[in-house]
Backbone as CSV, one residue per row, in Angstrom:
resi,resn,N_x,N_y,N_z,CA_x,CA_y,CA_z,C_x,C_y,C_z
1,UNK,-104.496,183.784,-5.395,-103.718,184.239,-4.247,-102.774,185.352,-4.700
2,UNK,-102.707,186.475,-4.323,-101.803,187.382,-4.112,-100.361,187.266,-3.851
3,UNK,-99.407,187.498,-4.701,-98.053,187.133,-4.347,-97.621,188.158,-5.023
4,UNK,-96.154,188.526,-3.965,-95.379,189.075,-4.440,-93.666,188.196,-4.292
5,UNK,-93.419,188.180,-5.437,-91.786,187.177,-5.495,-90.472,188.518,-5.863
6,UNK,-90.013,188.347,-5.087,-88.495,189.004,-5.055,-87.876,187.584,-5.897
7,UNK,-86.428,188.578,-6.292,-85.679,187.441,-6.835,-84.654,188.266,-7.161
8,UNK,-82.986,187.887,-7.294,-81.964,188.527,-7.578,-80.969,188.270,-6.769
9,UNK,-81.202,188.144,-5.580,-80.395,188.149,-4.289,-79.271,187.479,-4.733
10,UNK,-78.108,187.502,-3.913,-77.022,186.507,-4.096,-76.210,186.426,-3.106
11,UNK,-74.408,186.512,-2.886,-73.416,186.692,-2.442,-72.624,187.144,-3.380
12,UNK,-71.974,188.630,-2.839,-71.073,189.491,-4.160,-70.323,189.880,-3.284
13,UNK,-68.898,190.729,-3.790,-68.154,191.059,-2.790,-68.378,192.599,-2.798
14,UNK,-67.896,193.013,-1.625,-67.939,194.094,-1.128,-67.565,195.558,-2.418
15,UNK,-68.533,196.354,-3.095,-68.250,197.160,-3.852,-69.058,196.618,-5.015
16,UNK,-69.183,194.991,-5.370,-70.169,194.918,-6.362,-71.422,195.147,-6.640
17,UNK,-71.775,194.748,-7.182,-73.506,194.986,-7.734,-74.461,194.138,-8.012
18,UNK,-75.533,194.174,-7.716,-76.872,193.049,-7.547,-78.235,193.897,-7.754
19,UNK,-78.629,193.540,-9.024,-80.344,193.783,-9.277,-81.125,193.172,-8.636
20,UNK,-82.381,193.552,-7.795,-83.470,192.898,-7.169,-84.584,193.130,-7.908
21,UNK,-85.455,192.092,-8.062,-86.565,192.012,-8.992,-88.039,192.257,-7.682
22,UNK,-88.829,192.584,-8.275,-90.058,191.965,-7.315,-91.001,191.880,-8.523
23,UNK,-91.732,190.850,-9.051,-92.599,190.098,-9.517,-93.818,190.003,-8.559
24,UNK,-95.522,190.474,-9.492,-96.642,190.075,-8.863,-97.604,189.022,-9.366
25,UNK,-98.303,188.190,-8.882,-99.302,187.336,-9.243,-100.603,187.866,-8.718
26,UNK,-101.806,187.176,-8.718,-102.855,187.255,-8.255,-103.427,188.403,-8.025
27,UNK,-102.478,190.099,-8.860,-103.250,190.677,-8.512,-102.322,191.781,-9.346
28,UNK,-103.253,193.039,-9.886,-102.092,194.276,-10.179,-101.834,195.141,-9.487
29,UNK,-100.563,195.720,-9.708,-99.949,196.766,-8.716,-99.661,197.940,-9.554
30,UNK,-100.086,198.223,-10.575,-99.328,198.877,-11.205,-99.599,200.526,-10.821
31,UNK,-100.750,200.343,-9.801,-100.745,201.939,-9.214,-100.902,201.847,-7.665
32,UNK,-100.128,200.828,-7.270,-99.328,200.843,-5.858,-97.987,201.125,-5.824
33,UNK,-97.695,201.952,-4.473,-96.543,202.494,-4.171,-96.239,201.318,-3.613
34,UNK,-94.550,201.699,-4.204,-93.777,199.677,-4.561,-92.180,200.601,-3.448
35,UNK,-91.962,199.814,-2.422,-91.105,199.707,-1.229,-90.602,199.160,-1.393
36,UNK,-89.365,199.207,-0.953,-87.907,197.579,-0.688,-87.611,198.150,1.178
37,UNK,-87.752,196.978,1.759,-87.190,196.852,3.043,-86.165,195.774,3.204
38,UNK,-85.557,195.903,4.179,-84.882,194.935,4.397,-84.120,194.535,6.207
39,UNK,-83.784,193.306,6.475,-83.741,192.847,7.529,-82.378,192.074,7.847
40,UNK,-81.406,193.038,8.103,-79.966,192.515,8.545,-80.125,191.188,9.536
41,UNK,-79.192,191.014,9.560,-79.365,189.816,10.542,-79.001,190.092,11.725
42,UNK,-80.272,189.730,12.385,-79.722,189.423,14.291,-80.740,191.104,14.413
43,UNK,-81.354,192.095,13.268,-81.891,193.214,13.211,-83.421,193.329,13.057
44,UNK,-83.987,194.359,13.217,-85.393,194.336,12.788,-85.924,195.162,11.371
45,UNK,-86.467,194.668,10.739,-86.304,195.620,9.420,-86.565,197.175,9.292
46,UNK,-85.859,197.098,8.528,-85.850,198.668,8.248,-85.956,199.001,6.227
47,UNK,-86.263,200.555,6.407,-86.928,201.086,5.654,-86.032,200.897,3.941
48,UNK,-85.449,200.599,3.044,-84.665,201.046,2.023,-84.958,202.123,0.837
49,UNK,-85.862,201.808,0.360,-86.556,202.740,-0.679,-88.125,202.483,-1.196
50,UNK,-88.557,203.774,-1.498,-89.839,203.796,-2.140,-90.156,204.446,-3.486
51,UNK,-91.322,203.937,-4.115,-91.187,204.660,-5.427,-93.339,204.881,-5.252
52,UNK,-93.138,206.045,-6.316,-94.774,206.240,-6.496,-95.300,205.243,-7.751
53,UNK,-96.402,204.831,-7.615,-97.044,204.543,-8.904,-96.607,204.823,-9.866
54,UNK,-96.514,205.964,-10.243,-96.023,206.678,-11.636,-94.807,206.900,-11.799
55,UNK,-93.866,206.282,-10.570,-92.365,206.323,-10.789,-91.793,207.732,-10.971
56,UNK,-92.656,208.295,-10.658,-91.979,210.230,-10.638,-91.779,210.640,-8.970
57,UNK,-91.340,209.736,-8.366,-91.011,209.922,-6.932,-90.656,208.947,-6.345
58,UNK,-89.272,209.083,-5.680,-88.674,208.129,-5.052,-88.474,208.760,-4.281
59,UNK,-87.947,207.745,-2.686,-87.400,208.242,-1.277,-86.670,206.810,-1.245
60,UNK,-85.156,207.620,-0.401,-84.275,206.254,-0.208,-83.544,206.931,1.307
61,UNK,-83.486,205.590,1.797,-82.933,205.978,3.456,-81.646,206.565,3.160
62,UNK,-80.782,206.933,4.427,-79.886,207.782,4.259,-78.916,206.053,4.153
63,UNK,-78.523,205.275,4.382,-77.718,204.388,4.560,-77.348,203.689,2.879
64,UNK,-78.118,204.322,2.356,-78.355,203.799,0.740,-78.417,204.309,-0.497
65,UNK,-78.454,206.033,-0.200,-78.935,207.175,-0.846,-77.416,207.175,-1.731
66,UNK,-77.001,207.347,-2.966,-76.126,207.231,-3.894,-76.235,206.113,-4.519
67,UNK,-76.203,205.173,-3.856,-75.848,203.943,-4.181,-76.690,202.871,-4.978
68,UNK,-77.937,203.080,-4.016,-79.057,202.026,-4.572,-79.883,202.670,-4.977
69,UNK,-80.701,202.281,-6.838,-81.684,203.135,-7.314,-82.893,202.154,-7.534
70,UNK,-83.797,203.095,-7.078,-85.276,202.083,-7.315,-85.706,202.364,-8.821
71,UNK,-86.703,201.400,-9.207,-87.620,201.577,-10.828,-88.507,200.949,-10.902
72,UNK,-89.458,201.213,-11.618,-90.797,200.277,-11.987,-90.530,199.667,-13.493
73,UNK,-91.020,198.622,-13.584,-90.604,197.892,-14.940,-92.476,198.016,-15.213
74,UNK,-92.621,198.902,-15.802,-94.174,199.481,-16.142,-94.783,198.266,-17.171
75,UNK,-94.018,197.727,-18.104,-94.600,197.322,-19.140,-95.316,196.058,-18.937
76,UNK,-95.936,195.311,-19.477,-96.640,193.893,-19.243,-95.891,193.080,-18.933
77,UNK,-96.145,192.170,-18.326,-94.904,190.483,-17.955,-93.720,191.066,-18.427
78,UNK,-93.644,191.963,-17.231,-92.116,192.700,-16.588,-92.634,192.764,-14.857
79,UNK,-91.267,192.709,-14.259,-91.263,192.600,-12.878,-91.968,194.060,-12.810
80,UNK,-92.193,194.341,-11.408,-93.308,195.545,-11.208,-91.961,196.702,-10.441
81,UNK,-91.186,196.269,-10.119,-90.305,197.078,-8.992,-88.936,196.526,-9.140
82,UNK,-87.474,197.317,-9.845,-86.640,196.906,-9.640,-85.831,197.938,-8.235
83,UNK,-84.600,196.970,-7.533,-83.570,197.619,-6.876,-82.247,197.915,-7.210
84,UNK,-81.926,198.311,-7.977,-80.195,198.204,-8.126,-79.035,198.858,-7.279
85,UNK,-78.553,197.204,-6.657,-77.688,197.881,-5.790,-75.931,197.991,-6.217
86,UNK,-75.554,199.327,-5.999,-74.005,199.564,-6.400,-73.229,199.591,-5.506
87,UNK,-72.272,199.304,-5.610,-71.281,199.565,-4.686,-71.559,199.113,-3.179
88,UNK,-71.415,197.754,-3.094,-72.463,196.968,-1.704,-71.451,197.275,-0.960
89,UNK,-71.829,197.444,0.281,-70.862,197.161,1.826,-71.490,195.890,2.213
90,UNK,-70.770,195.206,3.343,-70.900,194.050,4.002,-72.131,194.521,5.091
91,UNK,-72.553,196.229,5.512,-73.716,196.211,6.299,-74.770,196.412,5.501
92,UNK,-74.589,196.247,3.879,-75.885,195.492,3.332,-76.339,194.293,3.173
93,UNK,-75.411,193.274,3.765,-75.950,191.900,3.901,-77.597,192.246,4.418
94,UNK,-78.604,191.314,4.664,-79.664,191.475,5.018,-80.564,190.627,3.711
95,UNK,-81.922,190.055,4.371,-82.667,189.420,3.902,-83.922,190.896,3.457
96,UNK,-83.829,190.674,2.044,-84.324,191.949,1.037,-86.226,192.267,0.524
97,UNK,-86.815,192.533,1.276,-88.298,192.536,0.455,-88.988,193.232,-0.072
98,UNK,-89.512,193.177,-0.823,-90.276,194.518,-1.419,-92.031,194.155,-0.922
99,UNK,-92.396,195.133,-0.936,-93.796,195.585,-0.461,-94.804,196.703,-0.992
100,UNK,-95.912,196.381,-1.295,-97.009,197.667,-1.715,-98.201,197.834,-0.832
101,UNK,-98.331,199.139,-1.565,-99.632,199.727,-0.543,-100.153,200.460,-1.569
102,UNK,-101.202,201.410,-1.228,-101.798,202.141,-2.344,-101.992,203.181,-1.816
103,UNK,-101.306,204.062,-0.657,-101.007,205.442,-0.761,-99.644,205.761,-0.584
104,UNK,-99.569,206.771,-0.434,-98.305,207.846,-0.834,-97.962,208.810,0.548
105,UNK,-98.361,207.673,1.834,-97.781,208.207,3.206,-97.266,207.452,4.080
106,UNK,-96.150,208.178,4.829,-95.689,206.792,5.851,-95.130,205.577,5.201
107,UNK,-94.786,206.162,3.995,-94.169,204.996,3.450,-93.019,204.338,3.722
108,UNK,-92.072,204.702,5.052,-90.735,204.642,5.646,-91.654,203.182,7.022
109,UNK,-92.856,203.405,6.796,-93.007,202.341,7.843,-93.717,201.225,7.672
110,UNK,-92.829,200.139,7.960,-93.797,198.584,7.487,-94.877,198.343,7.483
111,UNK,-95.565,198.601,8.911,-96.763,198.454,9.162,-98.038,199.267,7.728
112,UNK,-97.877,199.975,7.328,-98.907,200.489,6.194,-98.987,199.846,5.399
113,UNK,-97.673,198.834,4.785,-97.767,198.120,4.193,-98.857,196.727,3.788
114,UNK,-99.340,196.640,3.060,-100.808,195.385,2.511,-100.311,194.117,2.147
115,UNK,-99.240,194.252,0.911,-98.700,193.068,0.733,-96.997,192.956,0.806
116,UNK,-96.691,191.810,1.244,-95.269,191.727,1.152,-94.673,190.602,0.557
117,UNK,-92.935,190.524,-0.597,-92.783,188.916,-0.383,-92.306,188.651,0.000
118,UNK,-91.950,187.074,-0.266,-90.925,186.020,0.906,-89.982,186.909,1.494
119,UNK,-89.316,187.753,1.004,-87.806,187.899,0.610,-86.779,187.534,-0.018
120,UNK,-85.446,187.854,-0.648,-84.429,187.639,-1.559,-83.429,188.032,-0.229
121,UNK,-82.353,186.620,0.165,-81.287,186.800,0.875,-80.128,187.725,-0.369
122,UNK,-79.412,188.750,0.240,-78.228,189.447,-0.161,-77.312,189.378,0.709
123,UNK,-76.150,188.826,0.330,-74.785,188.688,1.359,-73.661,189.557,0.588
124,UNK,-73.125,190.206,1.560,-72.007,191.182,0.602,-70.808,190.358,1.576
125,UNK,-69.991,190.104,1.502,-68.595,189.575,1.904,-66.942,190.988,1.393
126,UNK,-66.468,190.919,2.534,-65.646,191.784,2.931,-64.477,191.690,2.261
């Protein structure tokens, strides 16, 4: 079975910092374009960042752009996609997922997306 596991999430206060992992099973990704979305609460998800296969291209929404940097952990039994988030606001609370596909378009929209995981809850407190 195909899985993808997030992991990292927490509750931090407002301005701190939280690494997000995404971990794959049942299958390799290592030349899928690796996404983080995420889903505020009471919201519908939206886009956070993308990275290419080869990690020589990223795109990050405007709500996130300074702050949060994407990466691929390339090497063997290493997570496939990290998030690092800096300097959190409380309108980054939201339930966090990462997702792949295997091209390099439309990557701002869920639907292209193939696989996704559970999600990793992130709470930032004020």
């Amino acid at each position: 079975q195909v899985q993808l596991v997030e992991s990292g999430g927490g509750l931090v206060e407002a301005g701190g910092s939280l690494r997000l992992s995404c971990a794959a099973s049942g299958r390799t990704f290592r030349r899928a374009t690796m996404g983080w979305f995420r889903q505020p609460p009471g919201k519908e998800r939206e886009f956070v960042a993308v990275i290419s296969w080869s990690g020589s291209s990223t795109v990050y929404s405007d709500s996130v752009k300074g702050r949060f940097t994407i990466s691929r952990g390339n090497a063997a039994n290493t997570p496939l996609v990290y998030l690092q988030m800096n300097n959190l606001k409380p309108e980054d609370t939201a339930v966090y997922y990462c997702a792949a596909k295997y091209t390099w378009d439309d990557f701002t929209t869920e639907g292209t997306y193939n696989y996704w995981g559970q999600g990793t809850q992130v709470t930032v407190s004020s």
